[in-house]
C-alpha positions as CSV (number, residue, x, y, z in Angstrom):
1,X,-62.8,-15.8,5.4
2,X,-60.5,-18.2,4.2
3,X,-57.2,-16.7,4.7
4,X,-58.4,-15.0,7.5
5,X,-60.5,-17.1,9.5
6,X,-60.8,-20.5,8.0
7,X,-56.9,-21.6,8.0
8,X,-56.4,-20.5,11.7
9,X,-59.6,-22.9,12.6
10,X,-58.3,-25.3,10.5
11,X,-54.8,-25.7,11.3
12,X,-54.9,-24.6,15.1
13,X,-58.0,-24.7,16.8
14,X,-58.6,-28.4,15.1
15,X,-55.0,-29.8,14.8
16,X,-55.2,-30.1,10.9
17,X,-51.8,-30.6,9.2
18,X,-50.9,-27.1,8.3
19,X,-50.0,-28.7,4.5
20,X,-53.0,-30.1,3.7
21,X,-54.7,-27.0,4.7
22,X,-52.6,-24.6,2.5
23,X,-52.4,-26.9,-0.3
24,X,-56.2,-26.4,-0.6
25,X,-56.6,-22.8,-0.3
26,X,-53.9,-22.7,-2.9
27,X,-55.7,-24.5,-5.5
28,X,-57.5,-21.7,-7.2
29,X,-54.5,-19.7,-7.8
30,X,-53.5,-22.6,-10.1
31,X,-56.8,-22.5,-11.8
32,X,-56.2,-18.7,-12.2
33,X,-55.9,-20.1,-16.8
34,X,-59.4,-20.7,-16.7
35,X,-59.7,-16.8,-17.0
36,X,-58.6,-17.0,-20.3
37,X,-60.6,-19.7,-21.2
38,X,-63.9,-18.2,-19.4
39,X,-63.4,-14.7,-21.1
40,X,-63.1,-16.6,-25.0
41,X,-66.3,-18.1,-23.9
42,X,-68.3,-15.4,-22.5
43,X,-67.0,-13.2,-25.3
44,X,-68.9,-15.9,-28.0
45,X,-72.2,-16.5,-26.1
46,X,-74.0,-14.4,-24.4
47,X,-77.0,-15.0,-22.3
48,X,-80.2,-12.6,-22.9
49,X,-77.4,-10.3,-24.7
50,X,-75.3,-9.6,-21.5
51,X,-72.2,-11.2,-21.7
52,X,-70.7,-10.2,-18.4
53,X,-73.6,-10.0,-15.8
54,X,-74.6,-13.5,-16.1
55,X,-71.7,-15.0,-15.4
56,X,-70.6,-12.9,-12.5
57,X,-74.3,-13.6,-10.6
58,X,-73.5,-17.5,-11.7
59,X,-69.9,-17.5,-10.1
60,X,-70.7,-15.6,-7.0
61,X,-72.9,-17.9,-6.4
62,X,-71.0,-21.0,-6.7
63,X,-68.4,-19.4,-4.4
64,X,-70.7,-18.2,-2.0
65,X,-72.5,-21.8,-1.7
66,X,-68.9,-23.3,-1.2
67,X,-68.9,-21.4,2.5
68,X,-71.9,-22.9,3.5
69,X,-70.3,-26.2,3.3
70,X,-67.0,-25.4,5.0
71,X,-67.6,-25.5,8.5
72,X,-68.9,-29.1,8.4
73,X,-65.9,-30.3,5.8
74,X,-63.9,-28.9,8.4
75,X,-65.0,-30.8,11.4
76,X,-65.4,-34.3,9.3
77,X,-61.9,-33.3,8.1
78,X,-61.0,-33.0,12.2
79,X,-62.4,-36.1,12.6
80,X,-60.5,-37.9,9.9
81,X,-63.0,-38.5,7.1
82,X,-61.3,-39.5,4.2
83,X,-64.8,-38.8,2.1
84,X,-64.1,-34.9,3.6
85,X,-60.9,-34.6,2.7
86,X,-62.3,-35.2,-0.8
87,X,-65.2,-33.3,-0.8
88,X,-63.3,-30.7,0.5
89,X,-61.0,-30.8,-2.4
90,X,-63.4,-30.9,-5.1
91,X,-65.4,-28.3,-3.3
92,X,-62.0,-25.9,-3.7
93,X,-61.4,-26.6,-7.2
94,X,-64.8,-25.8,-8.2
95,X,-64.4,-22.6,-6.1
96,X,-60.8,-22.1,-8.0
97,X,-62.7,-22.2,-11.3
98,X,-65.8,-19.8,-10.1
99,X,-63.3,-17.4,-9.0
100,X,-61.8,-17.5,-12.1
101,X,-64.6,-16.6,-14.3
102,X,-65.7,-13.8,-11.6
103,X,-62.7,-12.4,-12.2
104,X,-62.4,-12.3,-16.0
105,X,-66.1,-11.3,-16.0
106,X,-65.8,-8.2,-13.6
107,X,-62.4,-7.1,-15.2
108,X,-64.5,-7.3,-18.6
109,X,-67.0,-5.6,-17.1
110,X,-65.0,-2.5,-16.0
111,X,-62.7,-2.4,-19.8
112,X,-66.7,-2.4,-21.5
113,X,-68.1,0.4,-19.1
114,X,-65.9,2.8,-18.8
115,X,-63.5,5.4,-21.2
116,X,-60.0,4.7,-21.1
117,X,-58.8,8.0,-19.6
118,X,-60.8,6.6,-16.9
119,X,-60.2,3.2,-16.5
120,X,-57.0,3.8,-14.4
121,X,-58.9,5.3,-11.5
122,X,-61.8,3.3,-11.2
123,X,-59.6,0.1,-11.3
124,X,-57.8,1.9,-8.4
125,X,-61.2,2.5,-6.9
126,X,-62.0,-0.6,-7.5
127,X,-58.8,-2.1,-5.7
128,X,-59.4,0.6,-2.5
129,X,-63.1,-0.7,-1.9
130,X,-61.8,-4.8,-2.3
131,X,-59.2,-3.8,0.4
132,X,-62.0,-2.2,2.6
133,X,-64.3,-5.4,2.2
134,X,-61.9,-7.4,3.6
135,X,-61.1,-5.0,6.6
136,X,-65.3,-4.8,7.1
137,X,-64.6,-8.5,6.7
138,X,-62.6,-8.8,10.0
139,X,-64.9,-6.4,11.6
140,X,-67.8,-8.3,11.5
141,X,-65.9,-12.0,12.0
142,X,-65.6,-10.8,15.5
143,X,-68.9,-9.5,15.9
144,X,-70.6,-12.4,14.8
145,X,-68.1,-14.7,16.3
146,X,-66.0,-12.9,18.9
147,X,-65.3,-16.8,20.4
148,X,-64.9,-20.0,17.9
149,X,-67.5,-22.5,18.6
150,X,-68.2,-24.8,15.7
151,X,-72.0,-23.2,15.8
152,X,-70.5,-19.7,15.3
153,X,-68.8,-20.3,12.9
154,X,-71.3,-21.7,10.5
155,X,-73.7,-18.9,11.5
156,X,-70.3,-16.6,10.1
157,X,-70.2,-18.9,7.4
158,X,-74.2,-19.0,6.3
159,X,-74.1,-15.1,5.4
160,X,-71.5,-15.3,2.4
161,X,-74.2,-15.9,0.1
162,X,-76.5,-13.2,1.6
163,X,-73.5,-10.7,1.2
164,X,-72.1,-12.1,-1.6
165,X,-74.9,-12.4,-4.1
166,X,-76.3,-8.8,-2.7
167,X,-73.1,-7.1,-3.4
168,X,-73.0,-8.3,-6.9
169,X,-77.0,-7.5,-7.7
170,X,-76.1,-3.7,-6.3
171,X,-72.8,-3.4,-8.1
172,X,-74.0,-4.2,-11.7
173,X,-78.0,-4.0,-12.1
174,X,-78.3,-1.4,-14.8
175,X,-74.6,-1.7,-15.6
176,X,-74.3,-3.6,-18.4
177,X,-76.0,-2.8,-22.1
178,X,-77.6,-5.2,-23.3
179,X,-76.9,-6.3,-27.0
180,X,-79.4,-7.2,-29.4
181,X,-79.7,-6.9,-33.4
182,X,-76.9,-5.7,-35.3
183,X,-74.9,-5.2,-31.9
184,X,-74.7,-8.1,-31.3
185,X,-73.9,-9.8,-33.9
186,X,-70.9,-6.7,-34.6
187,X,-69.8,-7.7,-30.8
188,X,-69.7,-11.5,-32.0
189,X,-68.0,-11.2,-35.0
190,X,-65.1,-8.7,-33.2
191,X,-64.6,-11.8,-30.8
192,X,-64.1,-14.3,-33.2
193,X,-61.8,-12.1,-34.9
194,X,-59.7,-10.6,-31.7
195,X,-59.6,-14.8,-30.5
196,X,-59.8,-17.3,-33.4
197,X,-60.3,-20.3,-32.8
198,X,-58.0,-22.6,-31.2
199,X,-56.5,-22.8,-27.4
200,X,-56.6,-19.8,-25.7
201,X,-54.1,-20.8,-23.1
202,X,-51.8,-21.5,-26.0
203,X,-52.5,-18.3,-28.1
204,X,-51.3,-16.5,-24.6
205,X,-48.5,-18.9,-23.8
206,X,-47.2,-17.9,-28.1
207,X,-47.7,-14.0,-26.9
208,X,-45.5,-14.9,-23.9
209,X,-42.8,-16.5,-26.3
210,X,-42.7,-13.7,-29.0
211,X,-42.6,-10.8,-26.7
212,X,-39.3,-10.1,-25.0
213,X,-41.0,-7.6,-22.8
214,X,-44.3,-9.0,-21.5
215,X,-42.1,-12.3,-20.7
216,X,-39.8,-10.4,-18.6
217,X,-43.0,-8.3,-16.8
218,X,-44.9,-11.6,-16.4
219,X,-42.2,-13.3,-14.7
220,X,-41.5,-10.7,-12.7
221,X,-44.8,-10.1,-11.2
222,X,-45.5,-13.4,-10.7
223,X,-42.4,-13.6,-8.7
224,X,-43.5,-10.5,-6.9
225,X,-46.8,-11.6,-5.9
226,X,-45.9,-14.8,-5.3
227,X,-43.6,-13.7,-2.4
228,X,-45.4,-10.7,-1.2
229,X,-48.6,-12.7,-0.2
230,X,-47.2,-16.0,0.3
231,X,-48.0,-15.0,4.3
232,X,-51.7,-14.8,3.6
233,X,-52.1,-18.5,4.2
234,X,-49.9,-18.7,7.3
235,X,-50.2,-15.4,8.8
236,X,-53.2,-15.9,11.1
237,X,-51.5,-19.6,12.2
238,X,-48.0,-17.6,13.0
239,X,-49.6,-15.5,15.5
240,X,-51.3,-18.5,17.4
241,X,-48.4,-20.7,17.6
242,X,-45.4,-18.3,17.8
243,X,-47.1,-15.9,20.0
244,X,-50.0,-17.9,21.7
245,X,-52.6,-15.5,20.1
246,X,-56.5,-15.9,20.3
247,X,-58.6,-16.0,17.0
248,X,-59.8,-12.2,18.0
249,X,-56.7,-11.4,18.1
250,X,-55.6,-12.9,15.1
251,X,-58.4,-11.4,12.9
252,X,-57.2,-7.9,14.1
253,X,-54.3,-8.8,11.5
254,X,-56.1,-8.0,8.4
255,X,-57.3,-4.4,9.3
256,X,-53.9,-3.6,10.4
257,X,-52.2,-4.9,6.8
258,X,-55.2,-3.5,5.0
259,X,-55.1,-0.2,6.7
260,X,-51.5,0.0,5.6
261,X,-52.3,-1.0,1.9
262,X,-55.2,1.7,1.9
263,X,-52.9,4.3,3.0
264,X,-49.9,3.4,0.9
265,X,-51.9,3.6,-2.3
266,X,-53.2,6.6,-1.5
267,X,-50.2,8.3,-0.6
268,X,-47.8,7.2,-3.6
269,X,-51.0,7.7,-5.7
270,X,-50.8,11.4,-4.6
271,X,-46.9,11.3,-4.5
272,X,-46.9,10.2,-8.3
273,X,-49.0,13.0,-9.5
274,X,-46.1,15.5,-7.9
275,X,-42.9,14.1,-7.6
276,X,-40.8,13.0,-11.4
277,X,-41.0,9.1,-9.7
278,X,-41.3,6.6,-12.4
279,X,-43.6,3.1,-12.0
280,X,-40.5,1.0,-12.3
281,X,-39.0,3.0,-8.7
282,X,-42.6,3.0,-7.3
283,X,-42.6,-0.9,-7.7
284,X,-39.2,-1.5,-6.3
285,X,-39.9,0.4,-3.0
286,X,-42.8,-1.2,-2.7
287,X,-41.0,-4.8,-3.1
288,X,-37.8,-3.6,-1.2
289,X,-40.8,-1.9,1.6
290,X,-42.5,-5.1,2.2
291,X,-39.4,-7.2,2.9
292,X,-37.8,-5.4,5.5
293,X,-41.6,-5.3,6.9
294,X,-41.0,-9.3,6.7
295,X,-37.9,-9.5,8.2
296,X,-39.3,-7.3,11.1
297,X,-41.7,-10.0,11.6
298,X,-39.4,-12.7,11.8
299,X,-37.2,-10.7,14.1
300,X,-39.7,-10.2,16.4
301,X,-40.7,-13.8,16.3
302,X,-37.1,-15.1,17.4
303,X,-36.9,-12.7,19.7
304,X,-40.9,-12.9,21.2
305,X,-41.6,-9.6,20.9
306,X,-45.3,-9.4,20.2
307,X,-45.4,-5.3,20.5
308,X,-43.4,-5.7,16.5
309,X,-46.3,-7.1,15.1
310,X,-48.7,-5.2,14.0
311,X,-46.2,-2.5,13.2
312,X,-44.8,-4.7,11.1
313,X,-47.5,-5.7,9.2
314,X,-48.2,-1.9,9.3
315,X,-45.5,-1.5,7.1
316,X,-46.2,-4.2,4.7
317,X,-49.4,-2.8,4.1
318,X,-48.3,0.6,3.2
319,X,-44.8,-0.7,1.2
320,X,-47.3,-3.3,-0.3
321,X,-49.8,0.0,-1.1
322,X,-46.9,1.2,-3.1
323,X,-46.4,-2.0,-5.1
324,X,-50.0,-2.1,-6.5
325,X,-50.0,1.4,-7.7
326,X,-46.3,0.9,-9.5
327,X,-47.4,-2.2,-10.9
328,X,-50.7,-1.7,-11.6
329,X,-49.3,1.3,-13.7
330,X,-47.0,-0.4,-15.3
331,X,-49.3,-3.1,-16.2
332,X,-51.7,-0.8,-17.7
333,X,-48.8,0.9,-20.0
334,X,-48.6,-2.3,-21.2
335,X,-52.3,-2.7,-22.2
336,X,-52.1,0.6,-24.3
């Protein structure tokens, strides 16, 4: 919703300054640390034994609340309320920090369930099915709200929670064992000794400066990412003010990148298992892949041809389908 939907409203249909609007949808990439901080403290108290479920059911719904209130912020915002613009950015960084201990809980989650011969694919599985939620995602925006009226859109809005919080109860109900007795106190006393005590930012920022290697691979894919998705805020706004798109039309974006993704993963996925290619190739083409899909979107922006779009985001998809398999591959070699 927010890259989707909520930055196109935002930015064109109510004439918010594109950099306020960004600069809040970025803040919980910069609260992505609190992962490490969130998976030291899960690790050294559980709730009722579970150290994982818990705090995934408390996070999603934190984030999920957080939609509710958008579309209101939103229109205040519109309107110039000063109080919204506030609200709106303490509302974000409380999302920013939510997301961040969903995601070290359900990566947790998947490490403490599963084998590791295994753990490749489901994370891949795992990676597929996120992809397909967000092209169901789009789907449904324009079901529920094929037209934006400020009334459709919190009735879009009001069913995160419903979804969100039903997803989650389906996805791990039964998933987690729950430790009592001597298990538990073996799982605390592991955690304490794999994390002593101390900053856990700065015991990763040491690991950073004593390893040559993960340095390198940690700059590198934050470089990566950083400039592969840097259109996910803007994407949905470039189609409404270079090519005079609606918001139905707009939403059509994500399907047509995610489609790509899908089939890009799949394919080099498949590719891999036959052909001597090694990550490090697979990661490149994927990088190299996405930029010429990039530059085929600004060409056809100078020159106003709208038939280049969605081919061009098309190819993204599938070059960026490549990227996540190399370095996901890569990153797991690491791990070992």
């Amino acid at each position: 919703l927010l890259t989707i939907d909520f930055n196109r409203i935002a930015i064109v249909e109510l004439g918010i300054t594109a950099i306020l609007i960004t600069g809040l949808l970025s803040v919980h990439y910069f609260l992505s640390p609190f992962q490490v901080i969130f998976g030291r403290y899960a690790d050294r108290h559980p709730i009722f034994g579970l150290r994982r479920t818990p705090y995934l059911m408390l996070s999603g719904v934190v984030t999920s609340a957080i939609f509710v209130m958008l579309p209101r912020l939103v229109h205040q915002m519109a309107g110039g309320s000063v109080l919204a613009y506030l609200t709106a950015f303490l509302a974000f960084v409380l999302f920013g920090v939510a997301i961040a201990m969903m995601g070290d809980s359900h990566h947790a989650l998947i490490v403490e369930t599963t084998e590791s011969k295994w753990r490749g694919a489901v994370i891949s599985v795992v990676q597929i099915v996120t992809i397909m939620s967000t092209i169901m995602a789009a789907v449904v925006m324009n079901i529920v709200r094929p037209i934006y009226t400020p009334e459709a859109m919190q009735t879009l809005y009001n069913l995160t929670p419903m979804i969100v919080i039903g997803t989650i109860l389906l996805g791990t109900i039964g998933l987690e064992r729950r430790l009592k007795g001597q298990a538990l106190t073996d799982a605390m006393r592991k955690a304490q000794e794999a994390s002593p005590d101390g900053s856990a930012l700065s015991a990763a920022y040491h690991t950073l400066q004593r390893n040559r290697q993960a340095r390198n691979f940690f700059f590198f894919i934050f470089i990566a990412i950083f400039a592969i998705f840097l259109q996910d805020n803007i994407l949905e706004v470039f189609g409404a003010e270079v090519f005079g798109m609606t918001v139905e039309q707009t939403t059509r974006f994500q399907p047509t990148w995610g489609g790509g993704v899908l089939l890009g993963m799949l394919a080099m996925g498949l590719l891999s298992m036959v052909l001597p290619v090694t990550k490090k190739t697979i990661t490149l083409i994927g990088v190299v892949g996405t930029a010429v899909g990039m530059a085929t979107l600004a060409v056809a922006a100078l020159v106003g041809e709208v038939s280049l779009v969605h081919p061009a985001l098309f190819g993204m998809g599938v070059f960026t389908g490549f990227f996540n398999v190399g370095a996901l591959s890569m990153m797991m070699d690491m791990t070992v």
